[in-house]
One Martini backbone bead per residue (centre of mass of N, CA, C, O) as a GRO file, in nm:
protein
  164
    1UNK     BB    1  -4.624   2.976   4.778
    2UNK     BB    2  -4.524   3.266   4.710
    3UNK     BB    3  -4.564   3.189   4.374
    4UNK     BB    4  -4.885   3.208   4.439
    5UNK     BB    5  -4.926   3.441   4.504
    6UNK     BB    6  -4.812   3.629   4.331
    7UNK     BB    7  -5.004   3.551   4.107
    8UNK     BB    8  -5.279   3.627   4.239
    9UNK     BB    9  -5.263   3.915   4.363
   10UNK     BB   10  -5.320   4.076   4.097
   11UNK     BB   11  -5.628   3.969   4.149
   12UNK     BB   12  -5.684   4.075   4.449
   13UNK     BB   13  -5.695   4.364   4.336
   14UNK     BB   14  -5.869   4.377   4.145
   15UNK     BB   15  -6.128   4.306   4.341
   16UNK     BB   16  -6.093   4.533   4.533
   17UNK     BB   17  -6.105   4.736   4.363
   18UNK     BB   18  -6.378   4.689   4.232
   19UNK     BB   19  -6.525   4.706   4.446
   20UNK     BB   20  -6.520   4.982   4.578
   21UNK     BB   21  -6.572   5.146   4.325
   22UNK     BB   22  -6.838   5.086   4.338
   23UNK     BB   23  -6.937   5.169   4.577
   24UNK     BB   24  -6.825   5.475   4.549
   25UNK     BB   25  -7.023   5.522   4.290
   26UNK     BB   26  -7.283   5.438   4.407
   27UNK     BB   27  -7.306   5.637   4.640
   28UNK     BB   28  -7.251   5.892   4.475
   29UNK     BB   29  -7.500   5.868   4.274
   30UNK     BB   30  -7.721   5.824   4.512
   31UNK     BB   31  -7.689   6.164   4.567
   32UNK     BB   32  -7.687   6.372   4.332
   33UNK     BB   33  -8.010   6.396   4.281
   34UNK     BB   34  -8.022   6.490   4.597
   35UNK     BB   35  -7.926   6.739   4.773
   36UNK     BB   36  -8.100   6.750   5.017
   37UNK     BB   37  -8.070   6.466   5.133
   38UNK     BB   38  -7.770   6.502   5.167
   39UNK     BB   39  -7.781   6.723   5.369
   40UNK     BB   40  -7.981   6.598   5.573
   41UNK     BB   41  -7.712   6.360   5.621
   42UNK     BB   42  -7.535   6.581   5.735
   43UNK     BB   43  -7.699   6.741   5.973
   44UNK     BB   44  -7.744   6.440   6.138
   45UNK     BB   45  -7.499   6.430   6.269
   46UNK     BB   46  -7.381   6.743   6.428
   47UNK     BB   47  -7.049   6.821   6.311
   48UNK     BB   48  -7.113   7.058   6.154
   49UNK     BB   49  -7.124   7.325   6.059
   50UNK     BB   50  -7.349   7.507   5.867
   51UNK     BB   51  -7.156   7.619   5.622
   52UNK     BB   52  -7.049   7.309   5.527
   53UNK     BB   53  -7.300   7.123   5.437
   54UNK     BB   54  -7.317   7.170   5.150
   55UNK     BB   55  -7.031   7.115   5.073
   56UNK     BB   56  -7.035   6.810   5.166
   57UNK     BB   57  -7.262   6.715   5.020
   58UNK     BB   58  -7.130   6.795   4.735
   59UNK     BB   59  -6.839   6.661   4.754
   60UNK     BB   60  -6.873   6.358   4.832
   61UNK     BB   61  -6.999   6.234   4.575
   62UNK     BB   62  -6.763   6.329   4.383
   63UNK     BB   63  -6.525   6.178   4.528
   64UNK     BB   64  -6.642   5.896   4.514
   65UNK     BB   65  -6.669   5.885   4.210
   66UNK     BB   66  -6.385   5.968   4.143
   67UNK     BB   67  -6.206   5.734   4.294
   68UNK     BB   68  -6.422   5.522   4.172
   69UNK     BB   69  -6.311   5.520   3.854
   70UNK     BB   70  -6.049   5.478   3.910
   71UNK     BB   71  -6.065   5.183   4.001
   72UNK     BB   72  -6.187   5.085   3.779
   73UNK     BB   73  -5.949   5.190   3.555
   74UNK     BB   74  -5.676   5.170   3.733
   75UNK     BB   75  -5.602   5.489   3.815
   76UNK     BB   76  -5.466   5.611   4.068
   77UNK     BB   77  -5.449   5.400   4.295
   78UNK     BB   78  -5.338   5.490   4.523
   79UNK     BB   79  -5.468   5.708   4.578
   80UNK     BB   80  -5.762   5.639   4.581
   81UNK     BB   81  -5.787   5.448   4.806
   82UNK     BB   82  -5.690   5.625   5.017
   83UNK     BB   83  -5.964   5.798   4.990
   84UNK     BB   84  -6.126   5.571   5.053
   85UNK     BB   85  -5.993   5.509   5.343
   86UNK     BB   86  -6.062   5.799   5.439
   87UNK     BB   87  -6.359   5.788   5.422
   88UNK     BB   88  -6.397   5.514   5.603
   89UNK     BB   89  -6.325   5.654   5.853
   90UNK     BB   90  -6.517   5.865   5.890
   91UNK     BB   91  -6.788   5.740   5.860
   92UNK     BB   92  -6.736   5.527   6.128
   93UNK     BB   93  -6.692   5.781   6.328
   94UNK     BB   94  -6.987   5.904   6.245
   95UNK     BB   95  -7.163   5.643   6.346
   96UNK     BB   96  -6.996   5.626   6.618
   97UNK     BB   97  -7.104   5.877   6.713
   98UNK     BB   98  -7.418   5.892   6.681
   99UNK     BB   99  -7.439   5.647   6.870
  100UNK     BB  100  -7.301   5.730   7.117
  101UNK     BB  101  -7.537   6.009   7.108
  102UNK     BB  102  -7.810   5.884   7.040
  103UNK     BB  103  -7.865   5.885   6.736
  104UNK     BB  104  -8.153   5.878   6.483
  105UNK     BB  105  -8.024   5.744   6.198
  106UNK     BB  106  -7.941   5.765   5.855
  107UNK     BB  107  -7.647   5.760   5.706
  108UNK     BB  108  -7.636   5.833   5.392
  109UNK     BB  109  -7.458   5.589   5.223
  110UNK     BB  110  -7.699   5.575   4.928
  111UNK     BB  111  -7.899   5.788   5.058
  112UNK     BB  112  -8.062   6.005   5.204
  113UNK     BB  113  -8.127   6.029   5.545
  114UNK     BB  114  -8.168   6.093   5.845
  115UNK     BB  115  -8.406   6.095   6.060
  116UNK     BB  116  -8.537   5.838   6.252
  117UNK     BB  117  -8.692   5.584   6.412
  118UNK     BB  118  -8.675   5.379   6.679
  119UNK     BB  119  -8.498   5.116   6.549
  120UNK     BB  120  -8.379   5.192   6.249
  121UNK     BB  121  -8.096   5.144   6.310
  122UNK     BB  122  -7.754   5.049   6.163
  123UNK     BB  123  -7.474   5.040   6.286
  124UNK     BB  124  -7.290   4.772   6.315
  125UNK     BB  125  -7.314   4.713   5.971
  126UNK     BB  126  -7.197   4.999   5.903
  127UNK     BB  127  -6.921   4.939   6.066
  128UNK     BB  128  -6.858   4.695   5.943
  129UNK     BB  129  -6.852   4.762   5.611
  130UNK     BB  130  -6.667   5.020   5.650
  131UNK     BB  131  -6.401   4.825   5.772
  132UNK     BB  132  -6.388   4.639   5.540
  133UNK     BB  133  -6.317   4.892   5.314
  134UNK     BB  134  -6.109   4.999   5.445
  135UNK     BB  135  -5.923   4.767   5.421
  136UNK     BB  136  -5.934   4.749   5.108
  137UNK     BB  137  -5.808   4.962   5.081
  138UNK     BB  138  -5.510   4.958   5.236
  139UNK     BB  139  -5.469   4.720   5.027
  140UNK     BB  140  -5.457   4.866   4.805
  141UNK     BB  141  -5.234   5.101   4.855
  142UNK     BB  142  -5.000   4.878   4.956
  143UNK     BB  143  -5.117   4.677   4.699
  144UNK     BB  144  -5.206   4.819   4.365
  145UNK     BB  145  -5.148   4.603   4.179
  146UNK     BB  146  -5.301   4.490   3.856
  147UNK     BB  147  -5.559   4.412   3.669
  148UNK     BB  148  -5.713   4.564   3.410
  149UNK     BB  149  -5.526   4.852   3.402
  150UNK     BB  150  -5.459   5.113   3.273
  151UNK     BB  151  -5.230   5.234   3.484
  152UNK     BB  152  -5.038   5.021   3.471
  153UNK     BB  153  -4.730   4.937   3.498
  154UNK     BB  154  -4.428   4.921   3.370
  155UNK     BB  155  -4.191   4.673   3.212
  156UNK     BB  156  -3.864   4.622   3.292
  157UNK     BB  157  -3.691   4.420   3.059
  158UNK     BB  158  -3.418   4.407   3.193
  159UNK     BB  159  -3.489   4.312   3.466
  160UNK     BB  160  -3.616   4.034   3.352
  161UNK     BB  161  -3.323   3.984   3.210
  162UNK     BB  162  -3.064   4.047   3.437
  163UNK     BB  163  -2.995   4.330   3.324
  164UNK     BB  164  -2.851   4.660   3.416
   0.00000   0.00000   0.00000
């Protein structure tokens, strides 16, 4: 059984990467083209001073990016990874906190974003997807390991030789 999770594990940490990656890829980009509308929903959660939100509206899309690149890519998995559970930490936290504060907002995790009208918010669906990717991030950096990465580890030939 062990000898079977082996051979699959570097395959499951592959689709892993590619999950996130596309996930965070994609959530960057449809953010970029619009930085108003990602203003207005940094500005709808009501968690940061005023003087912050230009600048997360304009780096969270691009941390998105460069980390989603990374793990499609390959290259600097454990770190992007993290990177990805740090975000999808803070996203659950801010769904959680708007719910809780009974904001009617759009999550504004794909573009958009920003006050709706009542009855319009999915806080539960977001907090499931997000809790979903937390886990796969967490899975990702504690076993970054996979196949089809530029940055894949090399193999000490002696290691796999039994020489010392």
């Amino acid at each position: 059984m062990h000898a079977r999770y082996g051979a699959v594990a570097p395959w499951l940490a592959t689709a892993a990467r590619l999950l996130l990656g596309v996930v965070l890829v994609v959530a960057g980009a449809l953010k970029m083209p619009d930085p108003a509308a990602a203003e207005r929903a940094v500005r709808a959660y009501r968690l940061l001073p005023e003087e912050l939100v230009s600048l997360v509206a304009f780096g969270l899309p691009v941390l998105e990016i460069a980390a989603g690149l990374a793990l499609l890519a390959g290259v600097f998995v454990r770190t992007a990874a993290i990177a990805g559970a740090v975000l999808m930490a803070v996203f659950v936290a801010a769904i959680a906190s708007a719910w809780a504060r009974g904001l009617q907002i759009d999550c504004g995790c794909f573009g958009g974003g920003g006050e709706v009208a009542a009855g319009q918010t999915a806080y539960p669906g977001e907090i499931a997807r997000d809790t979903a990717l937390l886990l796969v991030a967490l899975a990702l950096a504690w076993r970054p390991r996979s196949r089809l990465a530029l940055g894949a580890p090399r193999v000490d030939r002696t290691e796999n030789a039994g020489v010392r």
